[in-house]
C-alpha positions as CSV (number, residue, x, y, z in Angstrom):
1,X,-53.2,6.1,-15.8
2,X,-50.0,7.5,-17.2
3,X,-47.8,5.8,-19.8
4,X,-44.3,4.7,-19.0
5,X,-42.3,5.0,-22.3
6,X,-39.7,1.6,-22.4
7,X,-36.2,2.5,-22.7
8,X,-34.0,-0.2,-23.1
9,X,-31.0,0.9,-23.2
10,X,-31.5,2.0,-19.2
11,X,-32.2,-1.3,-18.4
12,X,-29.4,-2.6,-19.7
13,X,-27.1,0.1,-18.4
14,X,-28.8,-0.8,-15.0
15,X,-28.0,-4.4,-15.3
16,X,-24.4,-3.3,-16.6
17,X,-23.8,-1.0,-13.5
18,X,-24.9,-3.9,-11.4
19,X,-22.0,-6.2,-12.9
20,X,-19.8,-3.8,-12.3
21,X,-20.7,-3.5,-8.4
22,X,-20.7,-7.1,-8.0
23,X,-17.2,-7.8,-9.1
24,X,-16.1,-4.6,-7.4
25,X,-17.8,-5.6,-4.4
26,X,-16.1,-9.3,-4.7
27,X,-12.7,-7.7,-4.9
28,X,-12.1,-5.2,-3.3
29,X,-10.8,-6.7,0.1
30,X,-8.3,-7.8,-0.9
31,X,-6.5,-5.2,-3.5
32,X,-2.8,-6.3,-3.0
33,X,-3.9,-10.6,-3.2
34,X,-5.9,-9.6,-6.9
35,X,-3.0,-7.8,-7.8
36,X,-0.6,-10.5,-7.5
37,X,-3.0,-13.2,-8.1
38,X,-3.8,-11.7,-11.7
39,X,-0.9,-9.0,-12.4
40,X,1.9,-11.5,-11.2
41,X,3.6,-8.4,-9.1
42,X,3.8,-8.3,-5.5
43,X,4.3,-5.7,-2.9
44,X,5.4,-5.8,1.1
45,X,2.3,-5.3,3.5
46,X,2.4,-2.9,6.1
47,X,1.2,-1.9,9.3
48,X,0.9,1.5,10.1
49,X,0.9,2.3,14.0
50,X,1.6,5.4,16.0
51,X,2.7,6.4,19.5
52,X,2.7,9.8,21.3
53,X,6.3,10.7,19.7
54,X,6.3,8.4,17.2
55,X,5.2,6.6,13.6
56,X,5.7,3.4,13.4
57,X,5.7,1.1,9.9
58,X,6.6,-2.6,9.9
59,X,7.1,-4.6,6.3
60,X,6.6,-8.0,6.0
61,X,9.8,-8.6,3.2
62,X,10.2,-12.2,3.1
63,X,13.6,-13.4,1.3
64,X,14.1,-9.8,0.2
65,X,17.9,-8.8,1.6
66,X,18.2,-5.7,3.1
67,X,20.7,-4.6,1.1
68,X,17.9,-4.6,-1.7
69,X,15.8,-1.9,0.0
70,X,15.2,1.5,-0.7
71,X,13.2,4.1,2.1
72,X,11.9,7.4,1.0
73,X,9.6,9.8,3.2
74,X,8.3,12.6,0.7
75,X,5.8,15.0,2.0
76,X,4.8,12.6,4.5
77,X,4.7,9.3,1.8
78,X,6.6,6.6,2.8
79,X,7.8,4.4,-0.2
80,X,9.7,1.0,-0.3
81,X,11.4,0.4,-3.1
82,X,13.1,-3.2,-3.7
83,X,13.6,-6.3,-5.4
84,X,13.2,-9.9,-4.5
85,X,15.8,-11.9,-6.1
86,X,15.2,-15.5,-7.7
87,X,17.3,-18.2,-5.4
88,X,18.0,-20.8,-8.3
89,X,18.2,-21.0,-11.6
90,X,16.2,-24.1,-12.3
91,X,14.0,-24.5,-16.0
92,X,10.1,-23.5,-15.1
93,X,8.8,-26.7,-16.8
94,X,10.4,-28.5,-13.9
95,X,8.4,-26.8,-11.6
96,X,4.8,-28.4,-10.9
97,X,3.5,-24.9,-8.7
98,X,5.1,-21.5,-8.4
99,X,3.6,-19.4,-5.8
100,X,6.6,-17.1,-4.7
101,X,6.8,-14.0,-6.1
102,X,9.9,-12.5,-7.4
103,X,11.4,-9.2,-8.7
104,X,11.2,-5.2,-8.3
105,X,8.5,-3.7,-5.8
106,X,7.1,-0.4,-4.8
107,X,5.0,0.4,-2.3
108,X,3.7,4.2,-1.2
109,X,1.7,5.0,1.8
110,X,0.4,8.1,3.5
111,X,1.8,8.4,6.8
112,X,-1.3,9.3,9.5
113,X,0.5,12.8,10.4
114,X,3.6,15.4,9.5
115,X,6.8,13.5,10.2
116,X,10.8,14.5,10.6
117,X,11.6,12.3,7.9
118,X,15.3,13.7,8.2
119,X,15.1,11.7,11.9
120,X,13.5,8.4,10.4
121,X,15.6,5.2,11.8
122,X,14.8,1.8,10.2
123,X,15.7,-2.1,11.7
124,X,15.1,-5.1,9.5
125,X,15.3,-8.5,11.7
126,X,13.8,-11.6,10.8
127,X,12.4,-10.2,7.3
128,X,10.6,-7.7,9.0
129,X,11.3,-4.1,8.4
130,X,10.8,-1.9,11.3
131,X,11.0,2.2,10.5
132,X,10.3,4.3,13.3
133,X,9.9,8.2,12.5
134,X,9.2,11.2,14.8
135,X,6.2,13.1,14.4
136,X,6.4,16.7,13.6
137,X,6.2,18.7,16.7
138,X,3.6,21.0,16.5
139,X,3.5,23.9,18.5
140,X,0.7,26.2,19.3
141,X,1.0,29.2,18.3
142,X,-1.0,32.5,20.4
143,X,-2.6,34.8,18.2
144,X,-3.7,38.5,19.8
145,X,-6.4,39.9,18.5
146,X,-6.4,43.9,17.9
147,X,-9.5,45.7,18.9
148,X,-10.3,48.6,16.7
């Protein structure tokens, strides 16, 4: 029979590493609702989609005026830069619940495929920002191969 020596200080890093899962674990589907639920920020959500000529990104941007929007496409990153401007100016111990976020937002996300961001064409209807952008074509090159 073979002695174990006890190390405590595994067990306890054990048990820390555990903690650490479990939290992660309970958080991590939702990233954007913890941020905003302990940060106080907000950003737009997004769905990505794409067609056979096309990428398509739609924004949720609810009271945000258009005017207040910024679109960038940077090595194929889209970012949405804005701000979400406070309606009233009414004293915050009036208020019994604030839920509504407000202020400056940024949001970056990796487009699926190379894009002609030069071509990019956005709509915004209905607080909903559409921004279609053709893909990149790419064309197949031949390569010949020299015998020698």
């Amino acid at each position: 029979m073979s002695l174990m020596r006890w190390r405590p200080g595994r067990e306890l890093t054990t048990i820390r590493d555990e903690m650490n899962r479990l939290f992660d674990d309970f958080f991590s589907g939702f990233p954007e609702r913890r941020r905003e639920m302990f940060e106080g920020e907000w950003a737009p959500r997004v769905d990505i989609a794409e067609t056979n000529e096309n990428v398509v990104v739609t924004a949720e941007l609810p009271g945000v005026n258009q005017e207040n929007v910024d679109i960038t496409v940077v090595n194929d990153v889209l970012t949405l830069k804005g701000e979400k401007k406070d309606e009233k100016e009414i004293k915050k111990e009036n208020y019994h619940r604030i839920e509504r976020s407000y202020g400056s937002f940024q949001r970056s996300v990796s487009l699926p495929t190379g894009v002609q961001a030069d071509k990019a064409k956005a709509t915004y209807k209905d607080d909903i920002l559409t921004i279609t952008i053709p893909k990149a074509e790419a064309k197949p090159k031949s390569i010949k191969i020299n015998v020698e």
